[in-house]
C-alpha positions as CSV (number, residue, x, y, z in Angstrom):
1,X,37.4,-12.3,12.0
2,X,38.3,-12.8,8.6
3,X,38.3,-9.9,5.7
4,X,37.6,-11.3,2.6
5,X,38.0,-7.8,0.5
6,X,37.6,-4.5,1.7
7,X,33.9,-4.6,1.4
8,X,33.5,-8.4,3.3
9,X,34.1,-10.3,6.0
10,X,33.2,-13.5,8.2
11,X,33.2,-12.9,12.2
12,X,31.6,-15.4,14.7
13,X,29.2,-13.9,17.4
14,X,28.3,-16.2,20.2
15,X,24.4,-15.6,21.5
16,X,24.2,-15.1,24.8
17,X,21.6,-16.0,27.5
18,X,18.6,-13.6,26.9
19,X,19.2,-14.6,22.5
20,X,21.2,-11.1,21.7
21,X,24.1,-10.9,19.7
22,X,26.3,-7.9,19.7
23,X,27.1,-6.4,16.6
24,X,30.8,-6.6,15.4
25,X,32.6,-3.2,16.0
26,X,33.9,-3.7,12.3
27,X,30.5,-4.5,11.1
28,X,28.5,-1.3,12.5
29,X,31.8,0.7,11.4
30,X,30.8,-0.8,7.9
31,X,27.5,0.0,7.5
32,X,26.9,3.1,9.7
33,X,25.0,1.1,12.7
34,X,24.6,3.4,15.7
35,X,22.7,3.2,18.4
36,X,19.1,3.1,18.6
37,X,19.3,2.0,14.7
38,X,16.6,-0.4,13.7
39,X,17.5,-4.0,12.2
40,X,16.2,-6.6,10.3
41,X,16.4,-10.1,10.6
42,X,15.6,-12.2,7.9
43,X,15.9,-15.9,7.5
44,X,15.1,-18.6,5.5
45,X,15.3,-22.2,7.1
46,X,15.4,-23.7,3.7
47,X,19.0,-22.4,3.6
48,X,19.6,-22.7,6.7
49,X,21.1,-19.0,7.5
50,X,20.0,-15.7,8.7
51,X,21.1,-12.0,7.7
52,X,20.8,-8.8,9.3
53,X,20.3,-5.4,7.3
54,X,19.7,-2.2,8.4
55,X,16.3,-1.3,8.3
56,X,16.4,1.8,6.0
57,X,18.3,-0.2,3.7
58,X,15.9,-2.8,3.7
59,X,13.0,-0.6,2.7
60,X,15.1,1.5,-0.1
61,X,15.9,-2.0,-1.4
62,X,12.3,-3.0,-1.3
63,X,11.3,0.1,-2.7
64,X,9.0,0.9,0.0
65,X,8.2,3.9,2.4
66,X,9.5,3.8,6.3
């Protein structure tokens, strides 16, 4: 892992055989992920990258209702 600032950082995750990824300790520390928390995925293959957001956040951000 590497901490950019307080409020960033760069971890690698490997993907294990089923597809799942386990969410860096420092990550759900970060952004309040507990379990049974939903997640989005969203990606764009244009840019070639994927990002995960919690779902609540995704839908105050959007402006929309849960």
């Amino acid at each position: 892992m590497k901490k950019i600032e307080e409020d960033r950082f760069i971890i690698s995750v490997k993907v294990g055989p089923k597809g799942q990824i386990t969410v860096p300790a420092l990550a759900r520390k970060m952004f309040d992920i507990k379990e049974g928390d939903t997640l989005m995925v969203m990606g764009d293959r244009s840019r070639g990258g994927i990002a995960i957001m919690k779902a609540d956040a995704f839908y105050d951000l959007m402006g929309e209702k849960k």
